[in-house]
BABA-859916 format. One line per 5 residues: number of its first residue (from 1); their letters; for each residue z, x, y of N, C-alpha, C. Coordinates in steps of 0.05 Angstrom, whole numbers, always signed. Example, Ala and Ser with C-alpha at 12.3 -4.5 7.8 and 13.67 -1.06 7.14 Angstrom:
% residues 2
1> AS> +156,+264,-114,+156,+246,-90,+156,+264,-66; +142,+257,-45,+143,+273,-21,+157,+258,+1
END
This chain:
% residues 302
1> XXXXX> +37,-1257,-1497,+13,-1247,-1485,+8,-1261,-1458; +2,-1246,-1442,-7,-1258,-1410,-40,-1252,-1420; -51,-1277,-1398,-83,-1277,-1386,-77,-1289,-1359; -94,-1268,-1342,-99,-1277,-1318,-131,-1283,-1316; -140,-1313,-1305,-168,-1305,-1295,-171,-1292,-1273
6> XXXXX> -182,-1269,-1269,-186,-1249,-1249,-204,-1265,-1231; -234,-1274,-1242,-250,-1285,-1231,-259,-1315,-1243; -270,-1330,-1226,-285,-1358,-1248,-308,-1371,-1236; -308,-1359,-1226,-341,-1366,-1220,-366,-1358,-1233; -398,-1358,-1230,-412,-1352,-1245,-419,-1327,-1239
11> XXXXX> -452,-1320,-1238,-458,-1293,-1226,-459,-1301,-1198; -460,-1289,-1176,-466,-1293,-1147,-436,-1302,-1136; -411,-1309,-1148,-396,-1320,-1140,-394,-1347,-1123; -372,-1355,-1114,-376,-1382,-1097,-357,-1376,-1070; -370,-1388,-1047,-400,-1395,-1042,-418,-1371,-1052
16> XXXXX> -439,-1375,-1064,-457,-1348,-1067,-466,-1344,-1040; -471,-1317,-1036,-488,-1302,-1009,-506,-1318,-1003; -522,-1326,-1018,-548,-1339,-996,-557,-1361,-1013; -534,-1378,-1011,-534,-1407,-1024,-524,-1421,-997; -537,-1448,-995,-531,-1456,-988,-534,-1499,-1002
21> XXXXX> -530,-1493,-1024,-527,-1517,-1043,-506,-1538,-1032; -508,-1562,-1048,-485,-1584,-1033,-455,-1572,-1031; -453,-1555,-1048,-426,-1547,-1065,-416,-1523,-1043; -435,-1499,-1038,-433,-1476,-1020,-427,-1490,-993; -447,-1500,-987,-448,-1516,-964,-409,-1526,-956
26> XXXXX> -392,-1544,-966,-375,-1542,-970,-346,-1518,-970; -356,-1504,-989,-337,-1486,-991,-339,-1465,-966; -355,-1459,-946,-363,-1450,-929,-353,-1472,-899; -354,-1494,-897,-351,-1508,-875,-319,-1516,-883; -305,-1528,-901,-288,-1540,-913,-269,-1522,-940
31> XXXXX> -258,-1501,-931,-251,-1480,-957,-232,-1500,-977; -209,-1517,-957,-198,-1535,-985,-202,-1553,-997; -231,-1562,-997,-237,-1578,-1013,-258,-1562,-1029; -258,-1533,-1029,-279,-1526,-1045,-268,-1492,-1047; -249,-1484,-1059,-242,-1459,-1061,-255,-1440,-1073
36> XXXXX> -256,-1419,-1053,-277,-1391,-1063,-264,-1383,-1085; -286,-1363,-1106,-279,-1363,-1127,-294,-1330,-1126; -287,-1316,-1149,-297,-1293,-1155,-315,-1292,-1179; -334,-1272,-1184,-342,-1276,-1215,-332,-1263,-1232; -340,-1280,-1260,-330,-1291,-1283,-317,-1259,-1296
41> XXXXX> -292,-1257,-1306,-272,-1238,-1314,-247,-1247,-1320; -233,-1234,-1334,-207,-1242,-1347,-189,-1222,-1349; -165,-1226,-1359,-149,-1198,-1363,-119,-1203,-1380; -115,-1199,-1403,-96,-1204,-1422,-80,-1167,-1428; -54,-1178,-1428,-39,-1166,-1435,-20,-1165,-1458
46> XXXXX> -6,-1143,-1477,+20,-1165,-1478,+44,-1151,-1467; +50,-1141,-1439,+77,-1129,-1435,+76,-1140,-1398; +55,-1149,-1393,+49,-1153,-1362,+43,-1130,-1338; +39,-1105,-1345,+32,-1079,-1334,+7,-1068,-1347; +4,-1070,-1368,-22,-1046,-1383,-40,-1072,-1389
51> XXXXX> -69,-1079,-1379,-83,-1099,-1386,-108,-1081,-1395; -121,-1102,-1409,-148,-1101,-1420,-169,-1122,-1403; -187,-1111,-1389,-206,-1126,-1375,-229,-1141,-1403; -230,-1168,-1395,-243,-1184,-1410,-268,-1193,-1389; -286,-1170,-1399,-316,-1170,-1376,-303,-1152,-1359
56> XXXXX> -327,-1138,-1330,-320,-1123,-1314,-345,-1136,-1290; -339,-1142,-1279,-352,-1166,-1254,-354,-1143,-1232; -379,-1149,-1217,-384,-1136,-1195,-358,-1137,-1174; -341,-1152,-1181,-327,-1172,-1163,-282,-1148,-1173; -298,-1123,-1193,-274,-1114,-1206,-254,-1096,-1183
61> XXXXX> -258,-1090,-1160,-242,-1087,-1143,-226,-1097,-1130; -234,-1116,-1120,-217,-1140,-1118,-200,-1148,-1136; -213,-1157,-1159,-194,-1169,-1181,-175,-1159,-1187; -179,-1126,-1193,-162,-1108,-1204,-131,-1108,-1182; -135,-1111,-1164,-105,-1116,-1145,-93,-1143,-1156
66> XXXXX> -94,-1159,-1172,-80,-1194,-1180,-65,-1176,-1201; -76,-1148,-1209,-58,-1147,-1241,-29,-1125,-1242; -28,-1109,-1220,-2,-1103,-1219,+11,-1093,-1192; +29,-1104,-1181,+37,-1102,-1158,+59,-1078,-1153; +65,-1061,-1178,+81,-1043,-1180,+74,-1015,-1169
71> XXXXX> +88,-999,-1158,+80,-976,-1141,+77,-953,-1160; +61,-942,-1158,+59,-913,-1186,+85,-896,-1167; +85,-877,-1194,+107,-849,-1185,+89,-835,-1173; +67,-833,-1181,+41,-808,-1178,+23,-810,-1161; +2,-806,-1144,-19,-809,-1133,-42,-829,-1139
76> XXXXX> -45,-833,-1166,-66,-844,-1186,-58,-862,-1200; -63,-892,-1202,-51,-912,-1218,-76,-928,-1235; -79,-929,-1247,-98,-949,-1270,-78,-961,-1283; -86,-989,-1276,-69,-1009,-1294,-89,-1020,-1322; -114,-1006,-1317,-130,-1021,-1326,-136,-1004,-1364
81> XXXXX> -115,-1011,-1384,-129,-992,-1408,-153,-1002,-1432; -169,-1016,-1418,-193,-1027,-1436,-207,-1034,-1415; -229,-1047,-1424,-251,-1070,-1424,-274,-1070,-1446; -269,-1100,-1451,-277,-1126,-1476,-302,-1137,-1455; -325,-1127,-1481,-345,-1141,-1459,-354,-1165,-1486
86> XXXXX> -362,-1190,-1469,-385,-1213,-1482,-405,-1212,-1491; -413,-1193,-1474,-437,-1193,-1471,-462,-1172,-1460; -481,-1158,-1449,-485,-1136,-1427,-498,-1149,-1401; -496,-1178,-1389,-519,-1184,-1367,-496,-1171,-1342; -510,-1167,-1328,-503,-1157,-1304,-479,-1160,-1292
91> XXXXX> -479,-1188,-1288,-459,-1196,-1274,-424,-1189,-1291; -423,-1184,-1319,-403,-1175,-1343,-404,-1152,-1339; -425,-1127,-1321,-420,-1111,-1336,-416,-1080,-1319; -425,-1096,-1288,-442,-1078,-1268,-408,-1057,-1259; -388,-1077,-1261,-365,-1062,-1251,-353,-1042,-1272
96> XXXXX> -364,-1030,-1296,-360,-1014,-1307,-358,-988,-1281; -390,-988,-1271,-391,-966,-1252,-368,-961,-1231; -359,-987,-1222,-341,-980,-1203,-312,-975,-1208; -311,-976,-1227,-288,-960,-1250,-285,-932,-1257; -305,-920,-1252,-306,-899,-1260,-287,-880,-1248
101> XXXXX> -283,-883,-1225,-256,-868,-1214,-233,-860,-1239; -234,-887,-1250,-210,-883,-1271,-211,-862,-1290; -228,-844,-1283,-231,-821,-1310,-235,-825,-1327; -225,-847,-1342,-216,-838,-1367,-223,-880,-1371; -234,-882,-1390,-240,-915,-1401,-243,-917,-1418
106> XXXXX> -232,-945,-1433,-239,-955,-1460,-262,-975,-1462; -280,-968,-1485,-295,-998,-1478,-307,-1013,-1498; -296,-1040,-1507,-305,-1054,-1542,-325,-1069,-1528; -343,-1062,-1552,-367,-1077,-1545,-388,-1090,-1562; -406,-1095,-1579,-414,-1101,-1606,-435,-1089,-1605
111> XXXXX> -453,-1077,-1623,-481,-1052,-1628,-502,-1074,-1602; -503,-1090,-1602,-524,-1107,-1588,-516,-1104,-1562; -492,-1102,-1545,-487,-1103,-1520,-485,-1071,-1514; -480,-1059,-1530,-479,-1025,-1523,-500,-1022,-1518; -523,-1030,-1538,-550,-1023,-1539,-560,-1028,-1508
116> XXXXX> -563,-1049,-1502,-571,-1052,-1475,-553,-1033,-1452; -537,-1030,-1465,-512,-1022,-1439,-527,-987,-1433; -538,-977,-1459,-539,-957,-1457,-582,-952,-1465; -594,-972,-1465,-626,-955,-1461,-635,-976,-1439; -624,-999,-1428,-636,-1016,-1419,-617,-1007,-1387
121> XXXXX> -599,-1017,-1388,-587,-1020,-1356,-582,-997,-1354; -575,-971,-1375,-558,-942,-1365,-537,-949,-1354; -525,-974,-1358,-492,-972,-1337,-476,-951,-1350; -482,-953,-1374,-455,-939,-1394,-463,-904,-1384; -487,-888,-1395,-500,-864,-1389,-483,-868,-1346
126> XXXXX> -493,-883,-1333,-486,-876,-1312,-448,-868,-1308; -435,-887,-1327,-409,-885,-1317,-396,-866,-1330; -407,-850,-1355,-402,-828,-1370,-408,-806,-1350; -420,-808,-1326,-422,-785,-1319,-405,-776,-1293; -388,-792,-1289,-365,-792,-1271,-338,-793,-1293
131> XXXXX> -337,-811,-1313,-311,-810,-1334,-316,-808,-1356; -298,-803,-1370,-295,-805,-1407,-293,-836,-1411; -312,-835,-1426,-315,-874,-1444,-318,-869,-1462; -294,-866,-1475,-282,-882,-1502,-296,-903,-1517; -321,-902,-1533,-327,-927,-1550,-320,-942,-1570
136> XXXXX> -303,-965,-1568,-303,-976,-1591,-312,-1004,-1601; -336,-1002,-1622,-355,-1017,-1638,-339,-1043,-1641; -347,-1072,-1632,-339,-1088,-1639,-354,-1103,-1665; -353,-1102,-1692,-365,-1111,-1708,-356,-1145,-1711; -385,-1166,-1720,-375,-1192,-1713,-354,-1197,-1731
141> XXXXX> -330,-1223,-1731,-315,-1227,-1744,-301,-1207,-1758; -292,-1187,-1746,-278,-1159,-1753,-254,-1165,-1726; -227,-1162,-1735,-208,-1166,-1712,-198,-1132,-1713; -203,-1129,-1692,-197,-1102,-1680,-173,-1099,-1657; -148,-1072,-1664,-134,-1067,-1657,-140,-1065,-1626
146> XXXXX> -132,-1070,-1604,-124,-1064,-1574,-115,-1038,-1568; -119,-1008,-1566,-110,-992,-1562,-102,-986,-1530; -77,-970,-1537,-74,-956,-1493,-95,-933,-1492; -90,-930,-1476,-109,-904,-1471,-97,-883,-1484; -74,-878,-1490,-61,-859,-1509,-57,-860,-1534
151> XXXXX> -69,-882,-1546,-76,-878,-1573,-52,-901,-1591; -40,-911,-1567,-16,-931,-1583,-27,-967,-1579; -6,-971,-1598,-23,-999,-1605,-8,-1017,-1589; -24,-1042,-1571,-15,-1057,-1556,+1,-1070,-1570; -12,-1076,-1603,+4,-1104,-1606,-22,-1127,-1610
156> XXXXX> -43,-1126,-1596,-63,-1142,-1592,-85,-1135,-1597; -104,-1155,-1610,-124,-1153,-1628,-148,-1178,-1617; -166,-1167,-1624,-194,-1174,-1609,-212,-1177,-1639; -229,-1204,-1637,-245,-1207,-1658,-272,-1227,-1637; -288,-1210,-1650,-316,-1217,-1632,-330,-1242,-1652
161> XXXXX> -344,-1262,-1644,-360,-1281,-1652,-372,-1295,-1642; -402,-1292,-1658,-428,-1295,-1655,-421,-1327,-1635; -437,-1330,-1608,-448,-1355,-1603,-477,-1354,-1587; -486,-1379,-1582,-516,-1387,-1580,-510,-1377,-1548; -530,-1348,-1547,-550,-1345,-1527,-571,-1316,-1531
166> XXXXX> -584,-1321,-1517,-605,-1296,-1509,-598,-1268,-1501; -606,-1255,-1502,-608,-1228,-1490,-608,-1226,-1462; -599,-1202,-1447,-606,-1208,-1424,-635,-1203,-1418; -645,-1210,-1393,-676,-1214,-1391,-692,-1182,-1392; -672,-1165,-1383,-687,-1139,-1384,-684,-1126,-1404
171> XXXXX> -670,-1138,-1429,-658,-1114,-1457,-692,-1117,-1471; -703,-1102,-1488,-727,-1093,-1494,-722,-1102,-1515; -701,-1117,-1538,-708,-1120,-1566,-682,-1138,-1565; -685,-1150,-1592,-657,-1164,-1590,-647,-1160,-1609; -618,-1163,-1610,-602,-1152,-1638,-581,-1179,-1644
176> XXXXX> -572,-1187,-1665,-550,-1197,-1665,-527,-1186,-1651; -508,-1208,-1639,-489,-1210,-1623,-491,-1203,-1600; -516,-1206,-1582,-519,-1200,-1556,-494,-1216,-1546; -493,-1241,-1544,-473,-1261,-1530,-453,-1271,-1550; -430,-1265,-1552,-398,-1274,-1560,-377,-1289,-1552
181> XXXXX> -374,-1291,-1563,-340,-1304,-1547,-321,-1284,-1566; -290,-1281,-1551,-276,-1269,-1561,-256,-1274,-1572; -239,-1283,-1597,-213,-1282,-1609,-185,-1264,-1592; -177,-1260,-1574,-152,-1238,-1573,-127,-1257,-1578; -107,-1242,-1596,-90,-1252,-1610,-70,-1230,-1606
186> XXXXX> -37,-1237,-1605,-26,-1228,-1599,-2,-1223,-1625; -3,-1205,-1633,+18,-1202,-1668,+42,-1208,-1671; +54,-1202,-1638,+90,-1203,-1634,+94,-1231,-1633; +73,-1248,-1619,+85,-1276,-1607,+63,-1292,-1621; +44,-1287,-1648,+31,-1306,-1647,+7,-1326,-1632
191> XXXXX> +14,-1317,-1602,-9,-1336,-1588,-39,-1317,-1594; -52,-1339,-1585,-82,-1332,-1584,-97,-1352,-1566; -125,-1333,-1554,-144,-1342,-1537,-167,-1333,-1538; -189,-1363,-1537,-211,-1355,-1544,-229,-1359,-1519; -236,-1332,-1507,-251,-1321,-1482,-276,-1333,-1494
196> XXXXX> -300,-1354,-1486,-325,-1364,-1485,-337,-1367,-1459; -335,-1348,-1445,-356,-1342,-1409,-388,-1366,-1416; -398,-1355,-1427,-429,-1366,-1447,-426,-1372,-1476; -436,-1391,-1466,-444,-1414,-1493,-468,-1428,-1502; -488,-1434,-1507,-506,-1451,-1512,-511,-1471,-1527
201> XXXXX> -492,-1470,-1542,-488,-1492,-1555,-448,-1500,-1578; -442,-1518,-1576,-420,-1519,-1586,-416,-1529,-1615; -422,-1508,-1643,-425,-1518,-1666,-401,-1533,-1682; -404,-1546,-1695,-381,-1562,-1713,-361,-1524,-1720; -371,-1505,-1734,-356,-1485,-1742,-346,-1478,-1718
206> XXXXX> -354,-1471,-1686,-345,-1457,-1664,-323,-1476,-1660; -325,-1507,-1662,-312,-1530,-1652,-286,-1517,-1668; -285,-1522,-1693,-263,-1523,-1712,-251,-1484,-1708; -264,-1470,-1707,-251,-1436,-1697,-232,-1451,-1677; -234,-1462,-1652,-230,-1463,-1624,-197,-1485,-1629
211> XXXXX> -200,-1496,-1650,-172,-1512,-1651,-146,-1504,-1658; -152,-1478,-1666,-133,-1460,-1677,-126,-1437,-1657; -138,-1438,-1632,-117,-1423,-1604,-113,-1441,-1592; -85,-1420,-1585,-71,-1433,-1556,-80,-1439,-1535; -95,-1419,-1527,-119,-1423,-1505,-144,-1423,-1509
216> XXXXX> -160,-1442,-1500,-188,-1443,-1507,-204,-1445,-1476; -222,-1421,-1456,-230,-1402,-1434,-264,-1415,-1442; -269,-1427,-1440,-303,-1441,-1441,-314,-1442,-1423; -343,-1438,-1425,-368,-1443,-1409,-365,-1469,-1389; -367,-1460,-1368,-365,-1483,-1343,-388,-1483,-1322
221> XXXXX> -415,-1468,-1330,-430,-1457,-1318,-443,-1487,-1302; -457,-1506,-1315,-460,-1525,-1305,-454,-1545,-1313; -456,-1565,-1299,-453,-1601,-1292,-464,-1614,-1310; -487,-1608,-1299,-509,-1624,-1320,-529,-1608,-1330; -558,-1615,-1355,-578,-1599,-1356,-596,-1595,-1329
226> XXXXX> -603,-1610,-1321,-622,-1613,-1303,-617,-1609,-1275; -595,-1592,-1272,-569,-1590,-1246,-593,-1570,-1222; -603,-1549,-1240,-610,-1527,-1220,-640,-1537,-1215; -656,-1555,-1234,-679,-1560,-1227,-679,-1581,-1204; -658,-1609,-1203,-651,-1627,-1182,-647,-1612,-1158
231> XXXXX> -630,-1591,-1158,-630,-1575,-1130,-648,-1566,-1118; -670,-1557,-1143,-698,-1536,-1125,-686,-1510,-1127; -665,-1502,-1139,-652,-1474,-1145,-673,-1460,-1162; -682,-1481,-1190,-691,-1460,-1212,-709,-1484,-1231; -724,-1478,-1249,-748,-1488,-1263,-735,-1486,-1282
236> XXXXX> -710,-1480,-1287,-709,-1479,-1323,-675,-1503,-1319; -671,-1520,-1346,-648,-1538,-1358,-626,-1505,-1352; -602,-1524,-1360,-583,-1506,-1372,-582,-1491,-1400; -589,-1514,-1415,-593,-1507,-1444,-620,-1483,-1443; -636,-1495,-1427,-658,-1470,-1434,-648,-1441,-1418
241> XXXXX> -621,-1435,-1402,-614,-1414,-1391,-586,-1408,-1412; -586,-1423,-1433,-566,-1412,-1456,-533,-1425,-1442; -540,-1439,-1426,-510,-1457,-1426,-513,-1484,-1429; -488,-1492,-1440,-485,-1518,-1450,-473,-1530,-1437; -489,-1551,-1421,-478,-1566,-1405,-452,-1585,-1398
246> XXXXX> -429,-1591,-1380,-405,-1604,-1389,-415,-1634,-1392; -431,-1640,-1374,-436,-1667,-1371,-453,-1687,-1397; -460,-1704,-1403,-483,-1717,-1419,-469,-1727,-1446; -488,-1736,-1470,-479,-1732,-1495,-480,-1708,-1505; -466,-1697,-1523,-471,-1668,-1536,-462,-1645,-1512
251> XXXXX> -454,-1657,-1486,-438,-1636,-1479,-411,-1629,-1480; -405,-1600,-1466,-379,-1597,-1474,-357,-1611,-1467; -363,-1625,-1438,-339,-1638,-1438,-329,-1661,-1463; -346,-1678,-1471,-351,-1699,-1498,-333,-1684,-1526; -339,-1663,-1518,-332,-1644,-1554,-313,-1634,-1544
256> XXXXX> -310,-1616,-1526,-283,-1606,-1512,-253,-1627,-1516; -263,-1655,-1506,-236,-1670,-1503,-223,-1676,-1518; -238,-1666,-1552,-224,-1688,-1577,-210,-1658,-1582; -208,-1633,-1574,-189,-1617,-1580,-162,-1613,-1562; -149,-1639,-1577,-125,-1644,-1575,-104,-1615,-1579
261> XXXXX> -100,-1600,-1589,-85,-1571,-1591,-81,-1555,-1570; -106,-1539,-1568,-101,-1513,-1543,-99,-1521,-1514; -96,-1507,-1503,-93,-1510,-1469,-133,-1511,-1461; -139,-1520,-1443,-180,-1519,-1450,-184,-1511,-1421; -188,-1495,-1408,-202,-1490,-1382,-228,-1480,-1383
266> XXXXX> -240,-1492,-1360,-279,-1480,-1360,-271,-1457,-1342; -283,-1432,-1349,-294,-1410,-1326,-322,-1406,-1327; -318,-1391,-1316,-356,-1387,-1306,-371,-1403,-1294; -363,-1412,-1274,-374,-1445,-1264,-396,-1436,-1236; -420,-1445,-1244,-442,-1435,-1222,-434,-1443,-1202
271> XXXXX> -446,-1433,-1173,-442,-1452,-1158,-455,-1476,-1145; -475,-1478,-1159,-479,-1507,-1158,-470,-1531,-1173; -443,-1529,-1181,-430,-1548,-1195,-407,-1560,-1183; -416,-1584,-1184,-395,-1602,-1169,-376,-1608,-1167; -364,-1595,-1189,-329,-1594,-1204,-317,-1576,-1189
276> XXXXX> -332,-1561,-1175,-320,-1537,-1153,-311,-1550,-1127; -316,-1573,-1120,-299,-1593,-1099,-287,-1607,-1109; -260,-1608,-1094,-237,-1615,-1104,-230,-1637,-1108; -251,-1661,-1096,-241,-1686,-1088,-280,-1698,-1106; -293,-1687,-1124,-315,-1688,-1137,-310,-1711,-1159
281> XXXXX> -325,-1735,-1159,-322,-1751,-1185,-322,-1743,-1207; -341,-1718,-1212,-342,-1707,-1229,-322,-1686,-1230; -309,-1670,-1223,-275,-1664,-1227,-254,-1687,-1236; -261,-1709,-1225,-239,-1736,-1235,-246,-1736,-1273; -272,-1728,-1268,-276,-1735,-1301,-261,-1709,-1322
286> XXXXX> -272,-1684,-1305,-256,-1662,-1319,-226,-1672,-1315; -214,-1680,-1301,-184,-1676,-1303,-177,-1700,-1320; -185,-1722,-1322,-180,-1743,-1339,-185,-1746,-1368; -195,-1718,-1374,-201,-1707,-1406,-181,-1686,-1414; -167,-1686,-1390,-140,-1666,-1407,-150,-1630,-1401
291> XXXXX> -173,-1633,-1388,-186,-1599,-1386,-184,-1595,-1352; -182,-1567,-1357,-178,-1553,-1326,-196,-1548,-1317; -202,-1544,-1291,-223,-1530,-1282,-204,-1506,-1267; -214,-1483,-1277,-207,-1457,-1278,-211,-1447,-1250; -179,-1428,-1237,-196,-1414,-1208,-185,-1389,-1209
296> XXXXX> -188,-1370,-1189,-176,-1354,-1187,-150,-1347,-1194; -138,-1326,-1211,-107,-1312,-1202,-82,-1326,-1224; -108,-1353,-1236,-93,-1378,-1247,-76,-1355,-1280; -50,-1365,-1286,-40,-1345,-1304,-26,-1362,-1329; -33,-1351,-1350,-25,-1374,-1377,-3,-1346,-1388
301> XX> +16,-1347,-1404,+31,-1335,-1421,+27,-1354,-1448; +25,-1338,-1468,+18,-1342,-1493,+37,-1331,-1515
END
C-alpha cells in the first residue's frame, strides 16, 4: 500500500493568507527554515495509479498533480477513485466541489458527516449537481471494502473510529461519529495506517488500536494548549478547540513516544506551531522522540 501526504498543514495552510504569527512570519521571509505546507489530506493506494483521497482540502488541485505523473490515452484522466472523509468541517471537505469535473465520485463517509455534508454545508447536494456521487455509509468499527469506480475491489479496506471532537460549528444537531480517525489496511501486503487529522484526546483503547499499524498519521495541530491564546490569535485552549496538544503532560507527544511499533508522523499542524521551523527547539523535541513532523509529497509504502 502507498500513502502520500498530499497536504499537512491545518485549515488556512502555511504561511496562512493573513497570518502573520512568529511561525508565518518566517516561512514567508526565510522559506528553508520554515517550509510551506498545504492543507490537511492524504492519499493511499495499493497499485500506485488508482488512489483514494483521505479528506478533500480546499488545497485538492494542487495536491491531486503529486499522485500520478502518467499521461492518459484519452482527453480526461481521474486518478482519483474515492474520497474517505474524517470528518465534514470545511477545510476536509470544501474540495469535494472542485472535483466535480470528475463526473463520476466515490464518497465514504459516516451518517454524522453526510448529515452535515448534506442539510448543513450542501457541499454534497452542490457537487451532485455537476457529478454522480456514489455514497458509501461508513458505519463505526465496520471495515469496509475500497471500491474503483468500476465496481472492483482495490484490495483495501477502510474502518472508521469514533475519536474526541465536536461537530462542526455550523452542523444544527450532533450525531455520533462527527470526528474519526481511519483504519485503511491493505489485504495483499498486510500493512496498515491509521489516518487521525483530529483528535481531542488520546484514550488508553485509541493508544493500544494505534500499536497495531504500521503507520500511525496524528493530530499535530498544536504545540501547546494555550498556543493560540499566547499569540492573540484566539480565546479558546486547544483542548477546548478538540485538539490535543503535542506539548505538556497528557500530551501527545508523552503518549505518542512509548509507541515503539508504527512509523508516527503529526499532520495537520496549524500554523502557529513552532515545529513548522526547522531549526525550532521544539522540533528538536519532536525528532528526539522517534516522531516526524509531517510535510508535503512525503511518501510511506506499506
Amino acid at each position: 500500500m502507498h500513502l502520500i501526504l498530499l497536504g499537512t498543514a491545518a485549515g488556512g495552510g502555511f504561511p496562512q493568507w493573513n497570518c502573520w504569527c512568529p511561525a508565518c512570519r518566517v516561512a514567508r521571509t526565510d522559506p528553508a527554515r520554515a517550509h510551506p505546507r498545504t492543507q490537511s489530506s492524504a492519499a493511499v493506494s495499493a497499485d500506485g495509479r488508482r488512489w483514494f483521497l483521505l479528506n478533500a482540502s480546499p488545497d485538492v488541485r494542487e495536491q491531486v498533480a503529486r499522485l500520478d505523473g502518467h499521461a492518459p490515452a484519452g482527453m480526461r484522466h481521474v486518478p482519483i477513485e474515492g474520497i474517505v472523509l474524517t470528518d465534514a468541517e470545511l477545510d476536509h471537505t470544501l474540495g469535494l466541489t472542485l472535483l466535480r469535473e470528475a463526473r463520476q465520485l466515490q464518497l465514504y463517509a459516516t451518517d454524522a458527516a453526510l448529515a452535515v455534508l448534506t442539510e448543513d454545508s450542501r457541499l454534497l447536494p452542490v457537487t451532485q449537481a455537476f457529478a454522480t456521487v456514489a455514497v458509501s455509509p461508513l458505519p463505526l468499527g465496520v471495515s469496509v471494502p475500497l471500491r474503483y469506480r468500476d465496481g472492483a475491489d482495490s484490495g483495501l479496506t477502510v474502518s472508521a473510529f469514533a475519536v474526541a471532537g465536536d461537530p462542526p460549528r455550523f452542523a444544527r444537531r450532533t450525531l455520533a461519529g462527527h470526528t474519526v480517525g481511519l483504519w485503511i489496511g491493505d489485504r495483499a501486503t498486510g500493512g496498515s495506517v491509521a489516518f487521525v487529522p483530529g483528535c481531542g484526546e488520546l484514550t488508553g483503547p485509541l493508544l493500544t488500536c494505534l500499536t497495531h499499524a504500521g503507520l500511525v498519521c496524528f493530530d499535530g495541530t498544536f504545540w501547546s494548549d494555550d498556543e493560540m491564546i499566547r499569540l492573540g490569535l484566539s480565546d479558546r485552549t486547544a483542548r477546548q478547540m478538540d485538539h490535543l496538544p503535542i506539548s505538556g503532560p497528557g500530551g501527545s507527544l508523552e503518549q505518542l513516544a512509548g509507541l515503539t511499533g508504527p512509523a508516527r508522523v503529526y499532520t495537520h499542524i496549524n500554523n502557529s506551531n513552532p515545529i513548522l521551523l526547522e531549526d525550532a527547539p521544539e522540533r528538536r523535541q519532536v525528532d528526539a522522540a522517534g516522531i516526524t513532523v509531517g510535510h508535503d509529497g512525503m511518501h510511506f509504502e506499506l
